[in-house]
N, C-alpha and C positions, 0 to 999 in steps of 0.2 A: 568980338563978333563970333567967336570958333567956336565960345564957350555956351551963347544963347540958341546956335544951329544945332549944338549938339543935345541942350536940355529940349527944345522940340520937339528935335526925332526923337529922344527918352520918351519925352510924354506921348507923342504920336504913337509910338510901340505900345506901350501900356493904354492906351484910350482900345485900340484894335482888340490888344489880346483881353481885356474885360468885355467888348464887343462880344467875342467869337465865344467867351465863355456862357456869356448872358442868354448869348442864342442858341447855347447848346443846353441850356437848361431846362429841364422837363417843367419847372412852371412857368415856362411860358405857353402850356396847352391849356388852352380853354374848352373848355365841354358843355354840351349842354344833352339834358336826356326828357323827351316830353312822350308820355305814357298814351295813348290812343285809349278809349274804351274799346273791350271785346265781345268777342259772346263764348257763351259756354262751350267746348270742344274746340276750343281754336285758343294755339297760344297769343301772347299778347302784342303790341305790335307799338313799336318805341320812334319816334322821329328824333334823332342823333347827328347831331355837329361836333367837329373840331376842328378849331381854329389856331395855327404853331407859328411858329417863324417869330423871327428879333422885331416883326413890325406886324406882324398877324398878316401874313401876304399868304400863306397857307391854307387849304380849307378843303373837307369833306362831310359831307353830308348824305346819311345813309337812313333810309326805312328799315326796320330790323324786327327782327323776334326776340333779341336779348335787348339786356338793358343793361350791359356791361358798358361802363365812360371808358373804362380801355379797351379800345377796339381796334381793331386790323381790318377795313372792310373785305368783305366777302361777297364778289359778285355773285356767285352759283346760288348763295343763301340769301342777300341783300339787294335793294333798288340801291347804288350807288352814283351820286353826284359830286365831282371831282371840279374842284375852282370857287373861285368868291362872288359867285353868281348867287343872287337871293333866292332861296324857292321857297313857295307856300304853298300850302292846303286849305281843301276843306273838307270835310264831312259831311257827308248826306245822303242819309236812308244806310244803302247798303253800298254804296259808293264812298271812294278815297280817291280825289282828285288831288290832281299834282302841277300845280303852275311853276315852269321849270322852261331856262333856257337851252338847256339840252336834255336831250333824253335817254333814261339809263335803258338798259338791257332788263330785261323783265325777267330773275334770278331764276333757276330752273327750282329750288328748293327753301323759297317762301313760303309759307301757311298765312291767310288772311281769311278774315268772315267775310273782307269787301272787296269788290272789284276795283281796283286800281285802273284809273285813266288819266293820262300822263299829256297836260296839256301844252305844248311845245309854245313860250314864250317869245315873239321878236325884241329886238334891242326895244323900241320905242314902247310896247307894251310892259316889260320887264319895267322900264323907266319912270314909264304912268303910273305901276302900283307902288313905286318905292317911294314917291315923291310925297310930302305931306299923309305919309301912312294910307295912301288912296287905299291898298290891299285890303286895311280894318273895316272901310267904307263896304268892300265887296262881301262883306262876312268871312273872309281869307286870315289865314292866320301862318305866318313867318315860321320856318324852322329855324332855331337857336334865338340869342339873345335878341332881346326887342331891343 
């Protein structure tokens, strides 16, 4: 009985310590980089996700000027949205709207051609566009992986 408690906790030990390895490993970052069209005199403007953690519990989601996948967000320079809250966009005219259940700080040192307007989502809205892809329906389009 001493000898089956003991190969357990062997295995128990070893299941953890591949655990703690696995989730320290950098491929567990997901990225994704979606390029906005510009206009001329204005640099270009990227919608950027990453998603880490041993089970993807992790998440941020930034507006940006570069298009670097490794990223450190930058509020002063970036719209930052921090948690695994869906946001979408759309594009229209000279506008960049942002359906988003929180809302970022509006970066002192962004450059855009469009006015950004940052449409604050309740739970039950948020819900309605995720459900059956309603968002596609609205002409809305997901930041990071569909």
């Amino acid at each position: 009985m001493w000898k089956i408690k003991r190969s357990l906790c062997f295995v128990t030990v070893c299941m953890i310590v591949t655990v703690f390895c696995f989730s320290c490993n950098d491929d567990n970052i997901l990225t994704t980089v979606t390029n906005l069209p510009s206009k001329p005199g204005y640099p270009p403007i990227f919608m950027k996700q990453m998603t880490w953690g041993l089970t993807g519990d992790k998440q941020v989601s930034v507006i940006s000027n570069s298009d670097s996948a490794n990223f450190i967000p930058q509020r002063s320079r970036e719209y930052v949205y921090e948690g695994l809250s869906d946001i979408y966009y759309k594009l229209q005219h000279d506008t960049l709207f942002i359906y988003t259940p929180t809302i970022a700080p509006v970066p002192q040192y962004f450059r855009t051609p469009y006015k950004v307007i940052q449409i604050k989502l309740s739970n039950p809205e948020a819900i309605d566009l995720f459900v059956n892809h309603e968002y596609k329906k609205k002409g809305l389009t997901k930041i990071g992986p569909e």
